[in-house]
Backbone atoms as SQL, in Angstrom:
CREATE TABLE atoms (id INTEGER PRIMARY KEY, chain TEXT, resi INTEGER, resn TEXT, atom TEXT, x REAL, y REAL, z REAL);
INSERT INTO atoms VALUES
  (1, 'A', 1, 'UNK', 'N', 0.846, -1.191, 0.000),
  (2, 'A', 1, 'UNK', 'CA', 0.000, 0.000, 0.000),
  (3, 'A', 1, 'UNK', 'C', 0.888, 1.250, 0.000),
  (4, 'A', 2, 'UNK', 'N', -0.273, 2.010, 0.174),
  (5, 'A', 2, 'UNK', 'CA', 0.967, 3.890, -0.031),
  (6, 'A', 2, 'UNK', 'C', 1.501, 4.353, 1.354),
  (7, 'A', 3, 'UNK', 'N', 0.784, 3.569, 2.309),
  (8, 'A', 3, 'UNK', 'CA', 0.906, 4.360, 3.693),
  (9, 'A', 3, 'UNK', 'C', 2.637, 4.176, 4.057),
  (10, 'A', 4, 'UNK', 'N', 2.955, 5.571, 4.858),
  (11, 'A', 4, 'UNK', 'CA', 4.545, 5.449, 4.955),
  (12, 'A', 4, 'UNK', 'C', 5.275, 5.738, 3.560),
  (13, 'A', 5, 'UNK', 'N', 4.353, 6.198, 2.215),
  (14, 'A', 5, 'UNK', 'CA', 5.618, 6.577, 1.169),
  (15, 'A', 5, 'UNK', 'C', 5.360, 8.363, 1.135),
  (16, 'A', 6, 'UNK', 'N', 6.604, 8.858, 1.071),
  (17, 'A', 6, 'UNK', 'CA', 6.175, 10.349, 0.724),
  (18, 'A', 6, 'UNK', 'C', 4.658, 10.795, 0.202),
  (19, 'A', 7, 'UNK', 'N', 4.539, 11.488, 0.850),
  (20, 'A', 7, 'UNK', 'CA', 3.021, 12.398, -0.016),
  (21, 'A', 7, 'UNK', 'C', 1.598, 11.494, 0.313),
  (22, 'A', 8, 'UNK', 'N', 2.036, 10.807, 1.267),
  (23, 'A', 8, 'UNK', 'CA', 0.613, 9.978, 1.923),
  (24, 'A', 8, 'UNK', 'C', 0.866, 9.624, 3.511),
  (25, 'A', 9, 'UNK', 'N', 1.185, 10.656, 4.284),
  (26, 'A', 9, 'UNK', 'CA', 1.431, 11.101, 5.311),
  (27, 'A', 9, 'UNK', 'C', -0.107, 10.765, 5.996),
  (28, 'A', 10, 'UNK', 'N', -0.927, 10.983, 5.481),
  (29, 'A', 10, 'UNK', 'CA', -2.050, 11.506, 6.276),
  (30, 'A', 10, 'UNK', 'C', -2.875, 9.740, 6.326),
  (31, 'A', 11, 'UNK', 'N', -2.492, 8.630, 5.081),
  (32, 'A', 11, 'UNK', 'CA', -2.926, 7.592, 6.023),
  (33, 'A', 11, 'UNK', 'C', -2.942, 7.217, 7.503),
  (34, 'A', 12, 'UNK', 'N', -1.826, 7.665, 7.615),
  (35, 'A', 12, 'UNK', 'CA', -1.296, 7.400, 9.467),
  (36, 'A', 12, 'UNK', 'C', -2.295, 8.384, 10.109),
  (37, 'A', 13, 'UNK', 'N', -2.927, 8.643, 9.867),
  (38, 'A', 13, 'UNK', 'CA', -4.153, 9.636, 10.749),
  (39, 'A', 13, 'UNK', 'C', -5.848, 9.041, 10.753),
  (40, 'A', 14, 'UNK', 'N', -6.097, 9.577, 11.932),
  (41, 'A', 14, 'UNK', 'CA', -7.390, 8.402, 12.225),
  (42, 'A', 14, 'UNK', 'C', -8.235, 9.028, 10.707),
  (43, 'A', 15, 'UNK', 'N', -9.050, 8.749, 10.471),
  (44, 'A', 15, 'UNK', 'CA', -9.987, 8.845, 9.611),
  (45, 'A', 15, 'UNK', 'C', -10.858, 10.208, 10.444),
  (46, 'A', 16, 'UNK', 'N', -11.238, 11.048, 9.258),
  (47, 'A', 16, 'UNK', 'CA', -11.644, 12.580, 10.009),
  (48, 'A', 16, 'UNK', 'C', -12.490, 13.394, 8.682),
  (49, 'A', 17, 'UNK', 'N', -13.515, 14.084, 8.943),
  (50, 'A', 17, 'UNK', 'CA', -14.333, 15.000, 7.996),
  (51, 'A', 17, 'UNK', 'C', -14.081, 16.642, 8.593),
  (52, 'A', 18, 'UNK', 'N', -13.984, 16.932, 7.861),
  (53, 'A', 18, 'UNK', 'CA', -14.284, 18.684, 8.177),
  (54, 'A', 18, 'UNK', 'C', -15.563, 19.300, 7.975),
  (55, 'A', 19, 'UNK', 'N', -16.710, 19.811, 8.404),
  (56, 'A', 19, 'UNK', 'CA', -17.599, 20.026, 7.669),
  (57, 'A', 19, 'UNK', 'C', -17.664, 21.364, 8.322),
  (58, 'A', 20, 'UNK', 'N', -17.958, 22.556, 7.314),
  (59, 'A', 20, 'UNK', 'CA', -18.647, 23.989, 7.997),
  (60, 'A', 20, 'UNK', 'C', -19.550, 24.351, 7.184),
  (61, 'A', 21, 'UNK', 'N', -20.093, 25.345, 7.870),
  (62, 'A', 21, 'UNK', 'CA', -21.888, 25.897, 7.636),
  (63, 'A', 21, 'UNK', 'C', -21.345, 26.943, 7.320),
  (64, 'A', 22, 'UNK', 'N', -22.048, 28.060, 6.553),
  (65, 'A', 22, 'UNK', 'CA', -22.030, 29.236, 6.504),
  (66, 'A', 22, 'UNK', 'C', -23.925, 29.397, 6.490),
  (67, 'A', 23, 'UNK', 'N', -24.778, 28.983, 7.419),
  (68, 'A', 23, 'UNK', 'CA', -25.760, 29.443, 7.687),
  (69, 'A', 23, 'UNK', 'C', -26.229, 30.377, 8.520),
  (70, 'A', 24, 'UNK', 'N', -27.819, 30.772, 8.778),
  (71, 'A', 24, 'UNK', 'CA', -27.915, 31.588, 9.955),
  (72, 'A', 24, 'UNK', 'C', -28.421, 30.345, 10.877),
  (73, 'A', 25, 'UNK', 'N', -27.970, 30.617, 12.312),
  (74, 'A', 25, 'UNK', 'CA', -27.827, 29.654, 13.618),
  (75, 'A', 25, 'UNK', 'C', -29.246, 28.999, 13.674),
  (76, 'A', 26, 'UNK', 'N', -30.416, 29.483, 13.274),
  (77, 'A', 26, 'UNK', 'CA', -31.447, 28.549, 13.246),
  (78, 'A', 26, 'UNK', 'C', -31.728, 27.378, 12.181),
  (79, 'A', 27, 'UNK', 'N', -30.849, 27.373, 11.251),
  (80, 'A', 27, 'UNK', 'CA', -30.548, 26.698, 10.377),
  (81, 'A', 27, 'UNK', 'C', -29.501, 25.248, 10.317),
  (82, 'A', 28, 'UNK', 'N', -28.164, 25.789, 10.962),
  (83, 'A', 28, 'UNK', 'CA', -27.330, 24.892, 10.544),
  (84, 'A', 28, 'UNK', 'C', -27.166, 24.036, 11.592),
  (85, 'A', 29, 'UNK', 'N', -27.578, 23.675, 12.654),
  (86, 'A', 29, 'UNK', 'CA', -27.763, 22.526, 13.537),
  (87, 'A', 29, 'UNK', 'C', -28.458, 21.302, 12.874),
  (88, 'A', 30, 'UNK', 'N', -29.874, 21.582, 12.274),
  (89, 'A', 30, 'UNK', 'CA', -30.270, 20.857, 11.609),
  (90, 'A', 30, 'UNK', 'C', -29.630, 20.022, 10.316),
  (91, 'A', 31, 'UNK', 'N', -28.699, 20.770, 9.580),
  (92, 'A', 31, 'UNK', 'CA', -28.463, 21.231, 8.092),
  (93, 'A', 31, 'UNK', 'C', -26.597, 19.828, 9.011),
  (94, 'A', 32, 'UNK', 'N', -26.330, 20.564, 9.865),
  (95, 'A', 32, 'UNK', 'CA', -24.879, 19.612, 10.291),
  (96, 'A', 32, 'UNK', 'C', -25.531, 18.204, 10.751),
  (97, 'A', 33, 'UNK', 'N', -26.808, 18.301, 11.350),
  (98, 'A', 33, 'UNK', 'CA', -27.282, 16.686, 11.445),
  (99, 'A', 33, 'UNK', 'C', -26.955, 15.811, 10.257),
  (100, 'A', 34, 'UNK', 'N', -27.760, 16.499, 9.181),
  (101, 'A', 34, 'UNK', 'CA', -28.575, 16.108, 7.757),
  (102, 'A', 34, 'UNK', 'C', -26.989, 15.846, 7.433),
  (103, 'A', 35, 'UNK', 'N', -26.095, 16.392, 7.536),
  (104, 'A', 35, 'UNK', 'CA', -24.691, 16.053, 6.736),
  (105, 'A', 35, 'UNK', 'C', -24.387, 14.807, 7.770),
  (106, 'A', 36, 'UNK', 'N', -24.611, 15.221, 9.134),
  (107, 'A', 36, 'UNK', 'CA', -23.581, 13.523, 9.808),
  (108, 'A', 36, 'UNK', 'C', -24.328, 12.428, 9.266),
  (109, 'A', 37, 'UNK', 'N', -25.751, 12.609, 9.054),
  (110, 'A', 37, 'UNK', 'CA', -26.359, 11.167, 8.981),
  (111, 'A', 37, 'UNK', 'C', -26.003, 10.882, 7.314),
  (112, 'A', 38, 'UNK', 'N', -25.894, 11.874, 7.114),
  (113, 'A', 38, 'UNK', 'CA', -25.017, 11.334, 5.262),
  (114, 'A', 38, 'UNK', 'C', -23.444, 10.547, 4.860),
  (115, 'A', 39, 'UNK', 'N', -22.436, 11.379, 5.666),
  (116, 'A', 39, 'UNK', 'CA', -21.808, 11.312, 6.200),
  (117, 'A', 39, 'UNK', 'C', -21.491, 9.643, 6.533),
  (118, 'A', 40, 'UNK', 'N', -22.272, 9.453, 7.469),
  (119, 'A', 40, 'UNK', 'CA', -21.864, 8.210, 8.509),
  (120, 'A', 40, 'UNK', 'C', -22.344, 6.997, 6.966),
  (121, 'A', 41, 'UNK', 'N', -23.504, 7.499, 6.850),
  (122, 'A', 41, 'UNK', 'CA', -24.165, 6.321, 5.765),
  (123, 'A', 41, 'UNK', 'C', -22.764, 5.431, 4.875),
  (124, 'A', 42, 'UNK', 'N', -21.917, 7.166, 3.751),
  (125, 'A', 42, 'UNK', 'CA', -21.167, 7.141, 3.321),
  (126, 'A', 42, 'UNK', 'C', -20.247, 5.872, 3.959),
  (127, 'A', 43, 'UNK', 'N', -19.965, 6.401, 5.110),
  (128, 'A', 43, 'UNK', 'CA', -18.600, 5.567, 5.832),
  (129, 'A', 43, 'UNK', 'C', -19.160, 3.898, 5.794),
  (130, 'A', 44, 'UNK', 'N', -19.900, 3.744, 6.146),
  (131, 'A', 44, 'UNK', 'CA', -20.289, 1.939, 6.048),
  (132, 'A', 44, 'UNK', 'C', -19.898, 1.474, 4.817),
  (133, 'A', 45, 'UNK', 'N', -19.429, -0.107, 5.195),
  (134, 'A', 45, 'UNK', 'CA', -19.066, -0.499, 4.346),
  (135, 'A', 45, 'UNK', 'C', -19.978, -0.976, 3.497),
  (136, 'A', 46, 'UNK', 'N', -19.677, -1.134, 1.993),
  (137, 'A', 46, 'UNK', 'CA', -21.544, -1.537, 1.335),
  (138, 'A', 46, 'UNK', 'C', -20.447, -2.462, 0.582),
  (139, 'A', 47, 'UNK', 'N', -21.637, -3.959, -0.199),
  (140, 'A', 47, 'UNK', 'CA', -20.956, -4.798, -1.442),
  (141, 'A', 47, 'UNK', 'C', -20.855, -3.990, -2.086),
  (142, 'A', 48, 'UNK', 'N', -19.467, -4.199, -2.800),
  (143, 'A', 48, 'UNK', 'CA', -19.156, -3.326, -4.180),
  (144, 'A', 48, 'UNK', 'C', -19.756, -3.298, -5.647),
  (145, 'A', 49, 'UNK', 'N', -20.837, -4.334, -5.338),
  (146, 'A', 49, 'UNK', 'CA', -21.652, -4.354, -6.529),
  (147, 'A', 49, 'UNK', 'C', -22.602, -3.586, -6.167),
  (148, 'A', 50, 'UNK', 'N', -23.075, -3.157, -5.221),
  (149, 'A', 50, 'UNK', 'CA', -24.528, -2.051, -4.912),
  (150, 'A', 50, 'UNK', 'C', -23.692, -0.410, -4.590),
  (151, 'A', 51, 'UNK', 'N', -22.637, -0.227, -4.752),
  (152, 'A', 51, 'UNK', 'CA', -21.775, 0.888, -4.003),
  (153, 'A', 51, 'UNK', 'C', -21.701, 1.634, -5.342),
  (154, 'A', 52, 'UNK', 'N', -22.474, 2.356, -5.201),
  (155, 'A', 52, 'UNK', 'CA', -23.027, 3.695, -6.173),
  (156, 'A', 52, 'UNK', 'C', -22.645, 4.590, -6.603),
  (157, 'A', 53, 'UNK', 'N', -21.632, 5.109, -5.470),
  (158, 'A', 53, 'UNK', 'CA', -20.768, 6.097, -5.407),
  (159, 'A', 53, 'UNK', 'C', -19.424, 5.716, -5.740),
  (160, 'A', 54, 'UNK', 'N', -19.199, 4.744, -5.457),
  (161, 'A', 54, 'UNK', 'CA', -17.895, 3.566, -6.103),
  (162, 'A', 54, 'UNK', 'C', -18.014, 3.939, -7.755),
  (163, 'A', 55, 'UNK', 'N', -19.198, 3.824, -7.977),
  (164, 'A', 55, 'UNK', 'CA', -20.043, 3.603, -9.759),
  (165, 'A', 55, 'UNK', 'C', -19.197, 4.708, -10.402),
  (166, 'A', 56, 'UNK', 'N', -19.853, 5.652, -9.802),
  (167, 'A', 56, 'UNK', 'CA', -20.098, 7.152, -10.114),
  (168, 'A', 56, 'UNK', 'C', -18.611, 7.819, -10.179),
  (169, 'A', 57, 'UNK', 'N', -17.905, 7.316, -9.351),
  (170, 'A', 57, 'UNK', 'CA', -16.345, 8.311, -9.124),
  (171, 'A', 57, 'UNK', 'C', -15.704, 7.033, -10.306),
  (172, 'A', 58, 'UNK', 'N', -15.901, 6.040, -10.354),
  (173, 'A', 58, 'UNK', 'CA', -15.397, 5.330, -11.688),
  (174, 'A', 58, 'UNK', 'C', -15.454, 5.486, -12.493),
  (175, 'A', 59, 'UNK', 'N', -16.293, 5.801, -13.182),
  (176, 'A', 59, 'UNK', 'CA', -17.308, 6.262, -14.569),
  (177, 'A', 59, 'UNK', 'C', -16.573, 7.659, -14.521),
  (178, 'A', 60, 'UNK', 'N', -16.921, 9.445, -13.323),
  (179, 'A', 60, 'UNK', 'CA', -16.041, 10.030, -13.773),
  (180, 'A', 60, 'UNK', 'C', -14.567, 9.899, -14.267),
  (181, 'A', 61, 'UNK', 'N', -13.497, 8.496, -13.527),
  (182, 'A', 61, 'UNK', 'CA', -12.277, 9.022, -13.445),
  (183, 'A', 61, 'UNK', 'C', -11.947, 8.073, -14.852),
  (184, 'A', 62, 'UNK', 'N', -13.255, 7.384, -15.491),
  (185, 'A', 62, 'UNK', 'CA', -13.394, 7.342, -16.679),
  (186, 'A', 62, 'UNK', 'C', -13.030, 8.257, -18.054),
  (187, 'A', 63, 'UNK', 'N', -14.061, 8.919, -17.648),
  (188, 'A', 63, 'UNK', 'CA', -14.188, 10.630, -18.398),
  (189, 'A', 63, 'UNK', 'C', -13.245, 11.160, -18.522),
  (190, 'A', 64, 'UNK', 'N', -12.448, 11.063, -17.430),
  (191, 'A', 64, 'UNK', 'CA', -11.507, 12.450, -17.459),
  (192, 'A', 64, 'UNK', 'C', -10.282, 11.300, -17.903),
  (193, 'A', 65, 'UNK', 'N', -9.970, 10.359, -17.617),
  (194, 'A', 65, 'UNK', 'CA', -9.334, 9.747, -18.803),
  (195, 'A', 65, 'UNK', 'C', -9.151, 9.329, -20.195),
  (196, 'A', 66, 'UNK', 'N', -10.377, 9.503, -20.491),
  (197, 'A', 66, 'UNK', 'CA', -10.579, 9.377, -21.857),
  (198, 'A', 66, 'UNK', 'C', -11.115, 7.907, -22.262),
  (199, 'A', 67, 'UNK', 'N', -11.290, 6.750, -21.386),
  (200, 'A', 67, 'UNK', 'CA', -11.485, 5.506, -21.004),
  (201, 'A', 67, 'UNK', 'C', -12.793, 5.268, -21.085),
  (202, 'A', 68, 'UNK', 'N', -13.719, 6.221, -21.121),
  (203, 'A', 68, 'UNK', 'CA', -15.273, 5.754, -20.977),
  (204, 'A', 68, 'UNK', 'C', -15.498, 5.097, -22.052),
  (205, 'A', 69, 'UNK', 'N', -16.695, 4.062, -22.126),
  (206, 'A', 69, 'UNK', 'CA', -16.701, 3.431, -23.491),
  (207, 'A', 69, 'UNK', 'C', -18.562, 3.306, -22.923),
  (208, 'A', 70, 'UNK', 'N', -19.340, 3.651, -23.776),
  (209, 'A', 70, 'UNK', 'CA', -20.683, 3.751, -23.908),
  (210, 'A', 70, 'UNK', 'C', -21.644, 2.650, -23.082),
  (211, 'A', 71, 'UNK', 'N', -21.361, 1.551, -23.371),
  (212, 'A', 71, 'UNK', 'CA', -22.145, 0.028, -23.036),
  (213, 'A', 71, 'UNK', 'C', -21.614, -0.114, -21.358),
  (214, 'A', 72, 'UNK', 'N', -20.068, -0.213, -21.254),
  (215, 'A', 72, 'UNK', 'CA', -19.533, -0.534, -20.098),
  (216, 'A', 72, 'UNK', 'C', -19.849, 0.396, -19.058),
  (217, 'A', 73, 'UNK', 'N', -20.337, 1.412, -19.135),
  (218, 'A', 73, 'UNK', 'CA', -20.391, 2.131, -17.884),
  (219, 'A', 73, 'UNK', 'C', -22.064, 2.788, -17.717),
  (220, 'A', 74, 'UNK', 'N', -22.639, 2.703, -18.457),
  (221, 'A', 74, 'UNK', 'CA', -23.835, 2.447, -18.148),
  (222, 'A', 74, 'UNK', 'C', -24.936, 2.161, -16.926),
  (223, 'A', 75, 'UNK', 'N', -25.270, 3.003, -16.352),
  (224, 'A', 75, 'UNK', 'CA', -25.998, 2.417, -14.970),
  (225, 'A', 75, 'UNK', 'C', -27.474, 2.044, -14.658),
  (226, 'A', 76, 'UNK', 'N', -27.360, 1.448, -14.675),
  (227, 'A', 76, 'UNK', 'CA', -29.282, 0.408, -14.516),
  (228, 'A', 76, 'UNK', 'C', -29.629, 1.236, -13.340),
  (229, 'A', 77, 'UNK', 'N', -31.254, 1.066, -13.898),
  (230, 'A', 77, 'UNK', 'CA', -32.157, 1.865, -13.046),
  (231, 'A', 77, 'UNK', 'C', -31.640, 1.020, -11.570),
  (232, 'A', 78, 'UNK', 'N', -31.595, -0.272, -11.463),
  (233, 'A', 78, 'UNK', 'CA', -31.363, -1.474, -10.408),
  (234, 'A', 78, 'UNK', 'C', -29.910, -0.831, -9.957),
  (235, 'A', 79, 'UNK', 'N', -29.159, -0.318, -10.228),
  (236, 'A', 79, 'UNK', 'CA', -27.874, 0.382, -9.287),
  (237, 'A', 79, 'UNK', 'C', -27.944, 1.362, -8.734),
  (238, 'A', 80, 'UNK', 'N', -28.747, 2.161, -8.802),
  (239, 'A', 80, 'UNK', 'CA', -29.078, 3.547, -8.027),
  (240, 'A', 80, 'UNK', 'C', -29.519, 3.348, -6.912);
């Protein structure tokens, strides 16, 4: 793995989110819930065949490679 090679320093650190509001105070209590319970969802582990977001950052880092191919990346109503 990368942990311990230059420029991946920060594996060695517990696992951590930053999140800030720029709301007004009757607002963002609620609004920082709505992010932890997203948040936490995120963090569980899911099968990698139902992991959506797995899909989705694939398919982009597709794109931006130039790698996408029409048929193969395709997402069924059943993966969302």
């Amino acid at each position: 793995m990368m942990r311990g090679k230059p420029g991946y320093e920060h594996l060695n650190e517990p696992l951590h989110v930053l999140v800030e509001a720029e709301l007004p105070v009757e607002i963002v209590d609620s609004r920082l819930m709505q992010a932890r319970e997203i948040l936490e969802d995120l963090l569980k582990p899911v099968d990698e065949s139902r992991d959506f977001f797995k899909k989705q950052q694939l398919r982009e880092l597709a794109m931006l490679n130039g790698t996408l191919r029409g048929g193969r990346w395709l997402l069924w109503e059943g993966d969302m």
